[in-house]
GUMI-383338 format. One record per residue: residue in three letters; x, y, z of N, C-alpha, C in turn. Coordinates in steps of 0.2 Angstrom, whole numbers, plus 5000, padded with zeros to 4 digits. Layout:
N
ALAXYZXYZXYZ ...
//
This chain:
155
UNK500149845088500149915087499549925082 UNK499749955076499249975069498750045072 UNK498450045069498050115070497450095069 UNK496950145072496350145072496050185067 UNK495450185067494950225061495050285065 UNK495150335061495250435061495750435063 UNK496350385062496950395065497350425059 UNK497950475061498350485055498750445053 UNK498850435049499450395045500250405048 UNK500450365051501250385055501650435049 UNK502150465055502550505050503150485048 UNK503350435046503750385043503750405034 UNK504550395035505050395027504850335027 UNK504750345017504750305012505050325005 UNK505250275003505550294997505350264988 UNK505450324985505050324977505650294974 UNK505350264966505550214963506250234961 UNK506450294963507050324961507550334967 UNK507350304973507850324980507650354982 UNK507150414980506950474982506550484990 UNK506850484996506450475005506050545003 UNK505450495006504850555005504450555013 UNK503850595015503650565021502850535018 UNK502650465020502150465018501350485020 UNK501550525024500950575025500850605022 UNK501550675020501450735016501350705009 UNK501450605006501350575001500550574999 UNK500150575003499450565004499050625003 UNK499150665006499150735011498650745003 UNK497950795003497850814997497250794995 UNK497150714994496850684991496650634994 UNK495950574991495950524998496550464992 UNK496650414999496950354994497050294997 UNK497350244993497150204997497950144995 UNK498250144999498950105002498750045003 UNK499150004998499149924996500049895000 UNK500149885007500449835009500449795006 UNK501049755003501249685001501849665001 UNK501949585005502449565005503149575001 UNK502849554996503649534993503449544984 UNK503749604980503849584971504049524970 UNK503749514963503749454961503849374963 UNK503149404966502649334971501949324968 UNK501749274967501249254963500449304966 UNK500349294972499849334977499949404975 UNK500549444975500649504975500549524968 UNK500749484961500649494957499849504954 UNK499649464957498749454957498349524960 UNK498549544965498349594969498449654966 UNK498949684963499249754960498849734952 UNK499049694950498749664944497749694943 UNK497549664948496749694948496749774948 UNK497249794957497049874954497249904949 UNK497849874946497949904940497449914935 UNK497249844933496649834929495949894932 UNK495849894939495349954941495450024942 UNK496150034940496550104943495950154940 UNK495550144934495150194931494550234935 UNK494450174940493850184946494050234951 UNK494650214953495150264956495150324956 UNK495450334950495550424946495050444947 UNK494250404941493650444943493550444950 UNK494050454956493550454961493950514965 UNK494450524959495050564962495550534968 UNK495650484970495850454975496750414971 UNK497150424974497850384971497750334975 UNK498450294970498450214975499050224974 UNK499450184979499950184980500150104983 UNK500650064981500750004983501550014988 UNK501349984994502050004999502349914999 UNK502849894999503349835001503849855003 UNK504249805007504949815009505549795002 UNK505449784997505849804994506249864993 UNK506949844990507349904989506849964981 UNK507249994978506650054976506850044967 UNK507550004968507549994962507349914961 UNK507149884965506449804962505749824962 UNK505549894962504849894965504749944958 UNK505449984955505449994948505349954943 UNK505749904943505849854937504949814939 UNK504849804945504249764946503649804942 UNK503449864944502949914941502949914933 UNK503649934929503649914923503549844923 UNK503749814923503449754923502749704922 UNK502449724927501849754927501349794923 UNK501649854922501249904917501049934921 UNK501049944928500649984934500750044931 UNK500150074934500250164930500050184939 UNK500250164944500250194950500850184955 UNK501150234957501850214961501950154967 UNK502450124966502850094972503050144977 UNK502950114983503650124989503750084993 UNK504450124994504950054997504950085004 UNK504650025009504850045014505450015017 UNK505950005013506549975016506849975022 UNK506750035024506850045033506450025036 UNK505749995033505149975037504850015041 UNK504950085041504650095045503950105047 UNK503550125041502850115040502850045042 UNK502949965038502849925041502749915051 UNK503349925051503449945059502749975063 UNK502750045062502350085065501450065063 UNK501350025058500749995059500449925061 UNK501149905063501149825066500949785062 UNK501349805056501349735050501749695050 UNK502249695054502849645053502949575054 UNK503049555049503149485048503749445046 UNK503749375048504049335045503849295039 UNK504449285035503949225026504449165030 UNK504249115028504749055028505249055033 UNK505249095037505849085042506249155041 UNK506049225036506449275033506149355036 UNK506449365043506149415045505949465041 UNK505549545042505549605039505149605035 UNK504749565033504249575027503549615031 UNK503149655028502649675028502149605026 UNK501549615031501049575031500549605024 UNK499949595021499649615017499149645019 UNK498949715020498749735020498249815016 UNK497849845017497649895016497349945016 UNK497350005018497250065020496750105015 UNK496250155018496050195013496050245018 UNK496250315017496350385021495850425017 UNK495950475023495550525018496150585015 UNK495950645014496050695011496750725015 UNK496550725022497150735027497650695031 UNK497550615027497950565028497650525033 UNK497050535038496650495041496450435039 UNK496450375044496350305041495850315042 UNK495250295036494550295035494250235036 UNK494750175034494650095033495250055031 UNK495150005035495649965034495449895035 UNK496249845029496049795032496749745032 UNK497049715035497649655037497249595034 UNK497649585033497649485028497749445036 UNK497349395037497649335041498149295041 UNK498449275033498749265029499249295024 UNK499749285025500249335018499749325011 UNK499449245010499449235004498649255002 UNK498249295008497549315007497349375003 UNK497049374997496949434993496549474997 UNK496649574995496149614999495549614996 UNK494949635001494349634998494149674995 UNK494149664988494249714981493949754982 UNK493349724981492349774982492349814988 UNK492849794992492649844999493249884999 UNK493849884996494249954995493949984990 UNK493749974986493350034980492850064986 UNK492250004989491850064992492050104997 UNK492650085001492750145006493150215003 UNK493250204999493650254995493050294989 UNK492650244988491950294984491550334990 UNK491550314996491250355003491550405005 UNK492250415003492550475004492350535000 UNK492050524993491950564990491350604991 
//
């Protein structure tokens, strides 16, 4: 499956660190941004990855662009994980998978169906995928410098 470039973002529930089902298009809708699939909280790769944009989230903001990190965790580990962290940009839980699902990220870890592959997305204003890019690997980090620039060309 996955989605092509000028594709809209599926209309797929997702949920905020409170429970809260939201749709993650009308999540994006506004502004451009850029959606960080990852496997699993409190994994060393995962940690590393949220850890950097956190540490660049500033480039972000001046760019006007949100970030938001998606996993199939429940919404209450993706809370404790963010604080944890210090993230100053929201989780979502795809716990029903369905984003994972509808962009053909799904994977297995170790033998443990349901995870989402690592992945990531930058849209523009109206939730169109502008750029993207999948891990060949769970444990491959995204390419830093090139989701900053796809998301500074939206501007």
């Amino acid at each position: 499956m996955g989605f092509a470039l000028g594709d809209l973002l599926p209309n797929v529930t997702v949920f905020t660190a409170t429970a809260e089902a939201k749709c993650l298009l009308e999540l994006v809708r506004g502004k451009p941004a850029v959606l960080l699939f990852f496997p699993a909280a409190h994994t060393r790769v995962c940690e590393k990855e949220l850890c950097t944009f956190r540490d660049g989230l500033a480039r972000y903001n001046a760019l006007g662009a949100q970030v938001f990190g998606i996993s199939v965790d429940t919404p209450w580990t993706l809370a404790a994980y963010a604080r944890d962290l210090g993230l100053e940009f929201p989780l979502l839980s795809d716990y029903n998978r369905e984003a994972t699902r509808a962009l053909g990220l799904e994977i297995s870890l170790k033998g443990l169906p349901g995870f989402s592959q690592r992945a990531a997305y930058v849209t523009d204003a109206e939730g169109r995928v502008r750029w993207s890019w999948v891990a060949e690997v769970p444990a491959q980090e995204p390419p830093y410098e090139e989701v900053a620039a796809a998301a500074q060309a939206l501007v």
